[in-house]
C-alpha positions in Angstrom: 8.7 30.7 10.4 6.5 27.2 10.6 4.2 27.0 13.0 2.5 24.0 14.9 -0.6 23.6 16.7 -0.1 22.6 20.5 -0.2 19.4 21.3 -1.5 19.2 25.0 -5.5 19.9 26.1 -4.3 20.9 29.2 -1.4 23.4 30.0 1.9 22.2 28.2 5.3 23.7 29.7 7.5 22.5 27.4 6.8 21.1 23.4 9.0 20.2 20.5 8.0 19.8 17.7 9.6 17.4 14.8 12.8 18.7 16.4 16.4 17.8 14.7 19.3 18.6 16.1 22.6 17.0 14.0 26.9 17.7 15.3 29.8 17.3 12.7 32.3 15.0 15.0 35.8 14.1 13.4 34.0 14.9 10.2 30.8 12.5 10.9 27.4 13.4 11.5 25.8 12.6 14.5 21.9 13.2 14.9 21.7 13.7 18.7 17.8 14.5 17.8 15.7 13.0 15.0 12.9 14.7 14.5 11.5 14.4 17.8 7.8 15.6 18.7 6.8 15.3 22.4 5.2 17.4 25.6 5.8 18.0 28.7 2.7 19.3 31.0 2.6 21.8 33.9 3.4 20.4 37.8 4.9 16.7 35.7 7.8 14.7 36.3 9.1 13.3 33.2 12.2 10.7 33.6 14.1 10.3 30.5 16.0 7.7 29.7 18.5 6.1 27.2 21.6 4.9 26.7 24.8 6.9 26.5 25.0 9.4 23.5 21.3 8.8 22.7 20.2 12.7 22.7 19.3 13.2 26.7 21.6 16.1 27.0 20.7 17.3 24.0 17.4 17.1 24.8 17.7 19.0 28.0 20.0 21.7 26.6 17.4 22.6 23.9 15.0 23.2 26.5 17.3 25.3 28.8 18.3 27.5 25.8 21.7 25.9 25.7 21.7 24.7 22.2 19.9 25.5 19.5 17.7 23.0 17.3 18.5 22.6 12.9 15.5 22.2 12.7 11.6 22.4 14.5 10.9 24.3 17.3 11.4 24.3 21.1 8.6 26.0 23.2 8.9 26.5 26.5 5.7 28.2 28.9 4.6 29.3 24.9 7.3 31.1 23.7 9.5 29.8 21.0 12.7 30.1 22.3 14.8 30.3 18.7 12.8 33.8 18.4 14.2 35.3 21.7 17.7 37.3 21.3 20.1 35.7 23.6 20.1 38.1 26.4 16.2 37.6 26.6 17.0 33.4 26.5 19.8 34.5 29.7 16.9 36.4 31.6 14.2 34.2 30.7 16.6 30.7 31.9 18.1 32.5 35.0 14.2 33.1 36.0 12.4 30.3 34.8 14.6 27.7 35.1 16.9 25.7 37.5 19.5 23.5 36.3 20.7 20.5 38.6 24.1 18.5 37.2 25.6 14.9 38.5 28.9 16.4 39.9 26.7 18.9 41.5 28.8 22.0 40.0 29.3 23.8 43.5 32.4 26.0 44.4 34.6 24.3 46.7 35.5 27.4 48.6 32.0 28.7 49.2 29.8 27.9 51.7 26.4 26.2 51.3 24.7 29.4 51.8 27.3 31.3 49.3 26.5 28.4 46.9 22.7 29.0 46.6 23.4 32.8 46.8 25.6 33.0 43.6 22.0 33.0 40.8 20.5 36.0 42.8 23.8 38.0 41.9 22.7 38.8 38.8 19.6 40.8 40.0 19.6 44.0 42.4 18.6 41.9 45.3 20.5 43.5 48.7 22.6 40.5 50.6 21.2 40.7 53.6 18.0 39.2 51.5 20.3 37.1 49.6 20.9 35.7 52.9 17.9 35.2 54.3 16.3 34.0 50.8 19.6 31.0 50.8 18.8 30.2 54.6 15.6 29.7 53.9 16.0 27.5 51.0 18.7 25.5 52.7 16.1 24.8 55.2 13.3 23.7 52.5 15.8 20.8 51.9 16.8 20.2 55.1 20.4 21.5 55.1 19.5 24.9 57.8 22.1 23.3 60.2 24.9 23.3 57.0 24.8 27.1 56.0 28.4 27.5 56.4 29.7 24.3 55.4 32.0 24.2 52.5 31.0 21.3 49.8 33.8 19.2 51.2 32.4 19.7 54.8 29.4 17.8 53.2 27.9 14.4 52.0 27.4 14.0 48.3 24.1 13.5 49.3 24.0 16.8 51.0 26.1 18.6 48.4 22.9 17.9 46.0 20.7 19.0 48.2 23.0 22.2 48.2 22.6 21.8 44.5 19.1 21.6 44.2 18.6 24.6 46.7 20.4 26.7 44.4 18.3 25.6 41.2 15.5 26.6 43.2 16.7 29.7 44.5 14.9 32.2 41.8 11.6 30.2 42.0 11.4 28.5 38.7 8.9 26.7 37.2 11.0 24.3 35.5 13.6 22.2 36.8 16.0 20.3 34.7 18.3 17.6 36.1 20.8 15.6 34.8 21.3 12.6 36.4 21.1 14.2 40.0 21.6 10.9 41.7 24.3 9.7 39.3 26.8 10.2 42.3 24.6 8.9 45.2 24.0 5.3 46.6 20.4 3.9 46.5 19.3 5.7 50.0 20.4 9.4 49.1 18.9 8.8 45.6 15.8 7.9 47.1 15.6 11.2 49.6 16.4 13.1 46.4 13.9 11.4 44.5 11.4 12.6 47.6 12.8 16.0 47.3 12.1 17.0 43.6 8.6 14.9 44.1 7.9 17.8 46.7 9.3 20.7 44.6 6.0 19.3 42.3 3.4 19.4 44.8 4.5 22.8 46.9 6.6 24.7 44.7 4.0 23.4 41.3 7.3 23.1 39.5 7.5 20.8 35.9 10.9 18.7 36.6 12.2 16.6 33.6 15.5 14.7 34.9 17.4 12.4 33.1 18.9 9.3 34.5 20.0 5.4 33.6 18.8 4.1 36.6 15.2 2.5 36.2 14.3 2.4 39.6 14.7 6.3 39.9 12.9 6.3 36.6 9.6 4.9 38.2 9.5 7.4 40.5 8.8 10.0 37.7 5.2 10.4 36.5 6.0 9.8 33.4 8.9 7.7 31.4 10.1 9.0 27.9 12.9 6.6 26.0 15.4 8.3 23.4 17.3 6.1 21.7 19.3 7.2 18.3 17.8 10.6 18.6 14.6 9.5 18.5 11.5 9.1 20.9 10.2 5.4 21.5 
């Protein structure tokens, strides 16, 4: 397999390098990645933007080990993800990385604390320190007075904090988030916006979110523009 020097002097998280990644739609071809070559270094916050069907999700599914690239490579904390089997990409994303969506993705008839709980199921963690591991968490983002409220108990801007506690939940370094404040008015956004800034600083977590809204963009330490698959 090609190989590629890193690109970073200090500690990247996540590379690609000349990436491609191309779907047939309705018998068209649509090139959601053009050979696209970027980094992403430990404890950043990179805000990627773009307009609709420019690559973003594309971009962030590579990196998740969603999808797979045609061609280049995806590294994330140095391993190349295309040589892991899947079950080794499903350990490896379920421990190293948290996923936050724009319609939040919680189940309506669990409660806060069952929301955050459901990503330690998958590891022989006893619930009474399932419980104690969500309280805690619910209380890192300020929700430790919401435990048992259902998501339609809660604000949208609370349901994403709900959200964000269980991306968080497993500790991972990298935190991926798809237009989290899509669904929130300017003053939630901005208390989400504080939240993943201090996921950063305490947590040393590398967050790449994608958005359209500038002002949430220059928030991030960093601004990356796709546009036709491509970086600009």
């Amino acid at each position: 397999m090609e190989s590629f020097p890193h690109l970073c002097n200090n500690i990247c998280m996540i590379e690609l390098h000349n990436v491609s990644r191309t779907y047939d739609l309705g018998g068209e071809k649509i090139h959601a990645l053009d050979k696209v070559t970027l980094t992403v270094k430990e404890q950043e916050f990179v805000a990627i933007m773009g307009p609709s069907g420019s690559g973003k999700s594309t971009f962030l599914n590579l990196i998740g080990g969603l999808d797979h690239p045609d061609t280049g490579q995806v590294v994330v904390q140095g391993i190349n993800l295309a040589q892991m089997k899947d079950k080794q990409v499903s350990r490896f994303r379920n421990k190293e990385i948290g996923f936050v969506f724009q319609s939040f993705h919680l189940q309506p008839m669990f409660s806060a604390e069952e929301n955050v709980m459901l990503p330690l199921l998958f590891d022989k963690i006893k619930p009474s320190e399932r419980k104690k591991r969500a309280r805690k968490i619910l209380e890192t983002v300020g929700l430790g007075n919401r435990i048992k409220h259902r998501p339609s108990e809660l604000s949208a801007g609370q349901r994403q904090r709900v959200s964000i506690a269980r991306a968080i939940i497993n500790q991972p370094t990298i935190l991926l988030a798809d237009e989290p404040t899509g669904n929130l008015d300017s003053k939630n956004g901005k208390l989400i916006m504080d939240l993943l800034h201090g996921l950063v600083k305490r947590q040393k977590m590398t967050i790449v979110m994608v958005t359209h809204d500038s002002d949430m963009a220059k928030m991030a330490d960093k601004v990356i523009t796709i546009r036709d698959g491509r970086v600009k």
